[in-house]
C-alpha positions as CSV (number, residue, x, y, z in Angstrom):
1,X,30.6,174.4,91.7
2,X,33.4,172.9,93.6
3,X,36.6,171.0,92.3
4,X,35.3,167.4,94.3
5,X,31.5,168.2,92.8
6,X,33.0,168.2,89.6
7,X,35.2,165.5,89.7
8,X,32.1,163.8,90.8
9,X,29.8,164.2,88.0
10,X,32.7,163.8,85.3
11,X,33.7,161.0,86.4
12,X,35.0,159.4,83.4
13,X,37.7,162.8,82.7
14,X,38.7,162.0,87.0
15,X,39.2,158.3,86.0
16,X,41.3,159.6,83.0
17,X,43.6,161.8,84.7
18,X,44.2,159.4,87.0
19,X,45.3,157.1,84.6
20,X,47.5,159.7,83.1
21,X,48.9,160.4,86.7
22,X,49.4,157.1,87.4
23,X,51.6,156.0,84.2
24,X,53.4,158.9,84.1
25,X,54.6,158.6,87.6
26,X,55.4,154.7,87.2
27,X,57.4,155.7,84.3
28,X,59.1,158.6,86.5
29,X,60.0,156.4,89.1
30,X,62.2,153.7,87.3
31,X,64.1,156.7,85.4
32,X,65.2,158.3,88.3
33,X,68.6,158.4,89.6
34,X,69.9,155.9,92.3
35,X,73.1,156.9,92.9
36,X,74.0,158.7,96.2
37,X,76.0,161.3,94.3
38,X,74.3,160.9,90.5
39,X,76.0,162.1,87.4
40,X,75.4,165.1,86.5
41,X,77.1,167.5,83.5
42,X,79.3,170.4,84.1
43,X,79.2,172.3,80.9
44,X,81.9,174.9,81.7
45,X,85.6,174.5,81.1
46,X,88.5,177.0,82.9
47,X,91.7,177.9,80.7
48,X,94.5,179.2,82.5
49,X,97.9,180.7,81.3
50,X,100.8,181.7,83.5
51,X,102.7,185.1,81.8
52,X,105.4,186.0,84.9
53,X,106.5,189.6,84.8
54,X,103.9,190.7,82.2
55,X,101.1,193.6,83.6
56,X,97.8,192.9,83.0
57,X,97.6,194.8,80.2
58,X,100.5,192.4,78.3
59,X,98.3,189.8,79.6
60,X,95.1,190.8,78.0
61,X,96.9,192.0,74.4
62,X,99.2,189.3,73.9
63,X,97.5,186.2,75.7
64,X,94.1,186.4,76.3
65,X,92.7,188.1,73.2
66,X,94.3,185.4,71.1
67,X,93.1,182.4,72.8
68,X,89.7,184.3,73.0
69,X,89.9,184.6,69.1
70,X,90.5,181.4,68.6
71,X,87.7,180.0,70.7
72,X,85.0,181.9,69.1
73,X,85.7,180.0,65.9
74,X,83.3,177.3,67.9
75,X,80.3,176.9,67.0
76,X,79.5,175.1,70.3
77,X,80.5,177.6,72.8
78,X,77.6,180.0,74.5
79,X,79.7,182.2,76.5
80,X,83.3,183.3,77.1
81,X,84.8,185.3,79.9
82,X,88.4,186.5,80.5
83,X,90.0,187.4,83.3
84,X,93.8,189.3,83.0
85,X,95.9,189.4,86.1
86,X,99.5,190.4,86.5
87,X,101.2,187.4,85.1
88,X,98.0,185.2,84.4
89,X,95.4,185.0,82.1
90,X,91.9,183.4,82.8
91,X,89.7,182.2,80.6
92,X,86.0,180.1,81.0
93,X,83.5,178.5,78.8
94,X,80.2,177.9,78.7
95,X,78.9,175.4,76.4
96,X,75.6,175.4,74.9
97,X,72.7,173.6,76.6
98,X,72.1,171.1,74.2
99,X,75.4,169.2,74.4
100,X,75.3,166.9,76.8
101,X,76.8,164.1,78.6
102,X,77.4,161.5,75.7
103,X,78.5,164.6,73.1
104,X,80.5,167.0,75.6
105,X,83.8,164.9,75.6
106,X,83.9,165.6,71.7
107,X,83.3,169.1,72.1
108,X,86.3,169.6,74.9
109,X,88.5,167.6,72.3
110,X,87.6,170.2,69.8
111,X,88.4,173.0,72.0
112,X,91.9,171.6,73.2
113,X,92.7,171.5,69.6
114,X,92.1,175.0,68.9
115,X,94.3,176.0,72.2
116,X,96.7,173.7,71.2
117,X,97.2,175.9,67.4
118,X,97.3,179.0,69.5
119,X,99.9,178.2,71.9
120,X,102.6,178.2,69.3
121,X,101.7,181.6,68.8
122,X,101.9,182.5,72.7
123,X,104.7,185.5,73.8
124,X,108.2,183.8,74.5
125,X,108.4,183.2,78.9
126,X,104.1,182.1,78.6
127,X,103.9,179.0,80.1
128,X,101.6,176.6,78.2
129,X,97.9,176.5,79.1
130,X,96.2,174.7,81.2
131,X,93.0,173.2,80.6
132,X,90.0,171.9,83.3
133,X,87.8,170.4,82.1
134,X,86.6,167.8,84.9
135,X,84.5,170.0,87.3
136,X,81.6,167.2,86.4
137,X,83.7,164.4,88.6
138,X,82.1,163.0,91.7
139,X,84.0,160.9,94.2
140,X,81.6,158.6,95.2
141,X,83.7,157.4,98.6
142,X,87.1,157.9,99.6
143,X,89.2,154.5,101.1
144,X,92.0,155.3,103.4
145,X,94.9,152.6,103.5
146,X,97.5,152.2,106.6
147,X,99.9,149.7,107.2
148,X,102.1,149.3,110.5
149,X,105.6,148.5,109.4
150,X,105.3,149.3,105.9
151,X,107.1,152.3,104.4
152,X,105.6,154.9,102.6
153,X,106.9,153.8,98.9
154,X,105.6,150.3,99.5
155,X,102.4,151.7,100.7
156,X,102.1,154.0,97.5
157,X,102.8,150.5,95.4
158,X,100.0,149.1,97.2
159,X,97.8,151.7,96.4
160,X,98.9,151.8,92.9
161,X,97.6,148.3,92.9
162,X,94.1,148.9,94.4
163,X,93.9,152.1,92.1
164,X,94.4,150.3,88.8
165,X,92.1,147.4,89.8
166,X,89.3,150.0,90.9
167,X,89.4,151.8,87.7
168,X,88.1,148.4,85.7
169,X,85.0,148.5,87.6
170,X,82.4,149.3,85.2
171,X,80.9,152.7,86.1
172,X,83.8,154.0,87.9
173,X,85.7,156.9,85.4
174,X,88.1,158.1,87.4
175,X,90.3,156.8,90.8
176,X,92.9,159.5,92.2
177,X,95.5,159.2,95.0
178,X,95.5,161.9,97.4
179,X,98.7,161.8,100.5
180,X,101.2,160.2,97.8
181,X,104.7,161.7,99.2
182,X,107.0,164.4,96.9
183,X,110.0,161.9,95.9
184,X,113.4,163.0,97.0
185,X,116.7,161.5,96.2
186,X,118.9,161.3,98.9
187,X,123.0,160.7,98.7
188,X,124.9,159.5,101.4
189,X,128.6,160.8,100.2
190,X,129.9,159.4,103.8
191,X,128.8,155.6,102.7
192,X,130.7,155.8,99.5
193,X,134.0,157.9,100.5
194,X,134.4,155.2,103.3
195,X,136.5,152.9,100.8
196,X,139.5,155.8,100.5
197,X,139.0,157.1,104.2
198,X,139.4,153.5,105.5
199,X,142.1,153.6,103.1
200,X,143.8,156.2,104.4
201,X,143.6,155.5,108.3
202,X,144.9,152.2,107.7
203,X,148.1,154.0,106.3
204,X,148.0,156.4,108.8
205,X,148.2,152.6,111.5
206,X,150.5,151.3,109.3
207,X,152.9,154.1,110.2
208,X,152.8,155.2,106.3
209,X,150.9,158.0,106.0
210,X,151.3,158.2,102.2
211,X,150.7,154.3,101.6
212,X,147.0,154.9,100.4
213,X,148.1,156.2,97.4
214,X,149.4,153.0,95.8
215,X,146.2,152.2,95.9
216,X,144.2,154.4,94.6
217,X,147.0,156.6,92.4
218,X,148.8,153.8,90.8
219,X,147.0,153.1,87.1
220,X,148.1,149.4,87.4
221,X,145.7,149.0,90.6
222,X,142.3,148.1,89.5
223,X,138.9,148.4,92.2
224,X,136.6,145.8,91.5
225,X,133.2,146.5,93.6
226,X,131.3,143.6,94.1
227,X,127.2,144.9,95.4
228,X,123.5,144.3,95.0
229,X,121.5,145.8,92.2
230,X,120.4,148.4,94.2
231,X,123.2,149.8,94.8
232,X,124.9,150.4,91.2
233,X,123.8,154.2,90.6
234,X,126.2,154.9,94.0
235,X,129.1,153.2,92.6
236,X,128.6,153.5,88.7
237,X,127.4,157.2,88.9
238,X,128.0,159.0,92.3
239,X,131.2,157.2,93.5
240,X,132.9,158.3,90.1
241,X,131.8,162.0,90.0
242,X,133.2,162.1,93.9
243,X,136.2,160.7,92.2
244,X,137.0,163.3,89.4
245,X,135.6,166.0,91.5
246,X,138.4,165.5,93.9
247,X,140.5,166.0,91.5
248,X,144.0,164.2,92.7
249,X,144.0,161.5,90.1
250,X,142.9,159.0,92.1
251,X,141.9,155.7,89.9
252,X,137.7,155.4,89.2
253,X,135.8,151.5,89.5
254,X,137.5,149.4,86.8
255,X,134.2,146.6,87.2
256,X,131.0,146.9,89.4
257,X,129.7,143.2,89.5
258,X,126.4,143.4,91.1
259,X,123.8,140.9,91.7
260,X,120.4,140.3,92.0
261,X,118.7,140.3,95.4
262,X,119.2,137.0,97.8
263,X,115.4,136.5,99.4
264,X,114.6,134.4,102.4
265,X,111.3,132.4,102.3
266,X,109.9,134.3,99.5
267,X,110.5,137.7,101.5
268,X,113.2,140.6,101.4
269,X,115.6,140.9,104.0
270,X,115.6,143.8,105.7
271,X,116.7,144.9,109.2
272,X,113.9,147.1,110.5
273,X,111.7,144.1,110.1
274,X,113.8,141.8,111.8
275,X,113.5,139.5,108.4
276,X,117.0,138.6,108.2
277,X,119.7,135.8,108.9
278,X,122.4,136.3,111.4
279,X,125.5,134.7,110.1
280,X,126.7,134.1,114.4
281,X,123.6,132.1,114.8
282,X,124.4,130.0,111.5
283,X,128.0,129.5,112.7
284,X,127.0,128.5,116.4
285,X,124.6,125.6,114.5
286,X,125.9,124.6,111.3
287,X,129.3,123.8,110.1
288,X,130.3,126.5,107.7
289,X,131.4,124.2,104.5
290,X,127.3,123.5,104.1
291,X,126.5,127.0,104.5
292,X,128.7,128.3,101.6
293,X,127.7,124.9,99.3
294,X,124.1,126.3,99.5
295,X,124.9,130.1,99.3
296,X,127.2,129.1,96.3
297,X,124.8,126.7,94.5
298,X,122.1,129.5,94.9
299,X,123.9,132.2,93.9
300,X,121.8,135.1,92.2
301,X,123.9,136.2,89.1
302,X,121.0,136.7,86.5
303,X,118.5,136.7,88.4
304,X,116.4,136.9,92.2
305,X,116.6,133.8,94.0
306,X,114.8,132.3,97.5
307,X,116.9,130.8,100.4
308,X,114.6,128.3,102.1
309,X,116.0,126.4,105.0
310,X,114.0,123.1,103.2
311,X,116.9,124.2,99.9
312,X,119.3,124.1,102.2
313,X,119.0,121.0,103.8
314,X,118.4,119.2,100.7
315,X,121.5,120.7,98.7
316,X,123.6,119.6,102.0
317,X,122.2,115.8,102.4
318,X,121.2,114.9,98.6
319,X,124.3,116.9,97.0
320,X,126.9,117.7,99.2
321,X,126.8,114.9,101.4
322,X,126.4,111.8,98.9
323,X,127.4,113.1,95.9
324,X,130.6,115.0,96.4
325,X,131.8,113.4,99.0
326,X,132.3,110.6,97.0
327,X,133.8,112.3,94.2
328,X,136.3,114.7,96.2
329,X,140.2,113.8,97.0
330,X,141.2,116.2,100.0
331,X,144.7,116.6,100.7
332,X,146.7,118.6,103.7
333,X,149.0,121.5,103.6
334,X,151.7,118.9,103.3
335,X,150.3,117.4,99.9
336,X,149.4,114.2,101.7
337,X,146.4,112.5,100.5
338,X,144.0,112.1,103.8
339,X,140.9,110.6,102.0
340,X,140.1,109.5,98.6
341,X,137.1,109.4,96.5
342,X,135.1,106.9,98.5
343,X,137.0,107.2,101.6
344,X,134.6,109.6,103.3
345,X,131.6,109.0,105.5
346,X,128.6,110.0,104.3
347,X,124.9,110.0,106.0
348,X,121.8,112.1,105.9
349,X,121.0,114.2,109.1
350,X,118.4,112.3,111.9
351,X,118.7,109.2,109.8
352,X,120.8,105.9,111.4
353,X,122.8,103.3,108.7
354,X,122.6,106.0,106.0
355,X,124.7,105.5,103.0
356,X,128.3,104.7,104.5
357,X,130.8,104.4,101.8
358,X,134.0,103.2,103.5
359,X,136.4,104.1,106.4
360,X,140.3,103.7,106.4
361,X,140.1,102.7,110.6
362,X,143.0,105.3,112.1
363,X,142.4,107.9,109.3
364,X,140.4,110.9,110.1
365,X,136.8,110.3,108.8
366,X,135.2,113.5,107.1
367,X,131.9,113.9,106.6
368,X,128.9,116.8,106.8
369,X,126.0,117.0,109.2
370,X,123.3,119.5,110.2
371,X,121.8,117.6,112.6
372,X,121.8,118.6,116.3
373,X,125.0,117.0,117.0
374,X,128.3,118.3,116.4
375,X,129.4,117.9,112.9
376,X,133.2,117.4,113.5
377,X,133.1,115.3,116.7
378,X,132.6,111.8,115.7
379,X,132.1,111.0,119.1
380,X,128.5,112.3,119.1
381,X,127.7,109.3,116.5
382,X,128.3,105.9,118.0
383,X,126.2,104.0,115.7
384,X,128.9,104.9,112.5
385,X,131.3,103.0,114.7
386,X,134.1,106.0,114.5
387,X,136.9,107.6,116.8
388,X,136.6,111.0,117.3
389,X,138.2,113.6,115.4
390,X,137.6,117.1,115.9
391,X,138.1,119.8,112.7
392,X,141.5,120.8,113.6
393,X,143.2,117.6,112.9
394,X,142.5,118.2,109.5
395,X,144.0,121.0,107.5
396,X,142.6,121.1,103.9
397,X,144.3,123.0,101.4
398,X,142.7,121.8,98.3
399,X,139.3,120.2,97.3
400,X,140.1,118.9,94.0
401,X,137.7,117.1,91.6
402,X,138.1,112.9,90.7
């Protein structure tokens, strides 16, 4: 009798197993694993110790033999196996089968524990051990991140970033950064030991050789270096230890006001990036008296501050303009009192019949402008009614308060 005769004529045991076939393979399908790389438990852990200059035989009798004793104390360990080499010490461990993804963490703690009491006991020069535990880790997919004009620190910040958001992600255990550059500190004595060169071939033009040294030997003379924030370990740290180490006496930074960093439109200045404000350009447009109001006003003592071009046309038109100009008394090198508080001319930029407070006919008319037009020719503004006047006609000594 055949297997198909027989299934024929007990049909009610076929119908059964086919039943049984059918749930159990249901019930198979929706437990199995749907992950590209699944999970899976590596139950072995590696212990390594570094012993330089000891033979293999110092490594077995005085590292690996205690660690070894030590571990057997587990209960949850199957298998060890040692390995001495010449100045290292090899050690793996099987766990038993029955531990398994949701207890194994527990037993590793246990173990690192017990390695941890031995390595007290470790031959002086030993290094301490070193532990692996992870082989189980699968990386899922690797991201690779670029950017065209960004440096390599800025990049690594960026990736910082992406790492710690990724690692919230439920399911994901582990993110590593592979690529990160070795950090290297770099010194630049020549920026620094320009302030005493430059020193010393100015005496050398002045015909004095020696007349550096009232500058830098005299106890009475006091260096006050005024920088950003990221320069204070040159001039707090480096700068001085040039100092003593040249050892002539020569006088160290009595201050080192620094500041915080000056942005523009929310971004850092820099160079290489071409983010920056060229102080030639500034001059051939604006007058100067606006550009140090707004630099001044914004100055960042205590903290980082943002130069927008919108900040400085407000500070010039809603404070300099109306509000100190009518509150100011200029006077010349002479002492004579050119314009009093309410004397001066005063209008926003682009905007005709602005506020105009009062003008003493012949006198020179002073006002501020970063308008198009030329700030100091008056000529360029016939509907205030002036002469022209140009800025040399007016020699200020003084801006004194009301």
């Amino acid at each position: 009798m055949n297997l198909a005769e027989l299934a024929i004529e007990k049909r009610a045991v076929t119908y059964f197993c086919v039943f049984l076939l059918v749930v159990g393979g249901t019930g198979s399908f929706f437990r199995l694993g749907w992950l590209e790389d699944p999970e899976f438990t590596v139950k072995t852990a590696a212990i390594t110790v570094p012993y330089p200059g000891a033979s293999a035989e110092e490594v077995e009798l005085e590292v690996t033999d205690l660690i070894e004793t030590k571990l057997q104390e587990m209960v949850e360990i199957k298998n060890i196996y040692s390995y001495s080499h010449p100045g290292l010490s090899v050690i793996k461990v099987e766990i038993l089968p029955h531990y398994w993804a949701d207890t194994l963490p527990q037993v590793w703690d246990v173990m690192r524990k017990k390695i941890g009491d031995v390595a007290s006991e470790l031959p002086p020069g030993a290094g301490p051990p070193v532990i692996r535990d992870d082989f189980g880790f699968v990386f899922g997919f690797l991201l690779g991140m670029t950017g065209e004009g960004f440096s390599d620190a800025e990049l690594e910040e960026y990736a910082k970033e992406l790492r710690k958001q990724m690692s919230i992600v439920p399911g994901v255990a582990r993110v590593d950064l592979w690529g990160v550059q070795d950090k290297r500190i770099y010194v630049w004595y020549d920026a620094v030991i320009g302030y005493l060169s430059a020193t010393k071939e100015w005496a050398a033009l002045q015909g004095n050789p020696d007349a550096w040294r009232s500058w830098w030997t005299d106890p009475a003379c006091r260096a006050y270096y005024f920088i950003g924030k990221d320069n204070i370990e040159f001039h707090a740290i480096i700068w001085p230890g040039m100092l003593i180490g040249y050892g002539q006496g020569l006088n160290l930074p009595y201050d080192v006001p620094s500041n915080e960093y000056l942005n523009v439109e929310g971004r850092k200045l820099s160079k290489s990036r071409r983010w920056m404000i060229q102080m030639s350009e500034v001059l051939n447009r604006y007058d100067p008296d606006p550009w140090r109001y707004a630099i001044a006003a914004n100055f960042p003592e205590t903290q980082d501050v943002n130069f927008t071009w919108e900040d400085f046309l407000r500070r010039n038109n809603d404070e300099l303009v109306i509000v100190i100009s009518g509150e100011l008394t200029l006077v010349t090198d002479d002492g004579e009192e050119v314009l009093g508080p309410g004397d001066c001319v005063a209008f926003k930029a682009g905007v005709e019949n602005a506020h105009h407070l009062q003008n003493r006919g012949s006198e020179p008319a002073v006002y501020y402008d970063i308008g198009g037009r030329d700030p100091w020719d008056v000529s360029t503004f016939p509907e205030m009614g002036l002469e022209a006047y140009t800025h040399q006609e007016i020699r200020f000594r003084e801006i004194r308060g009301k």
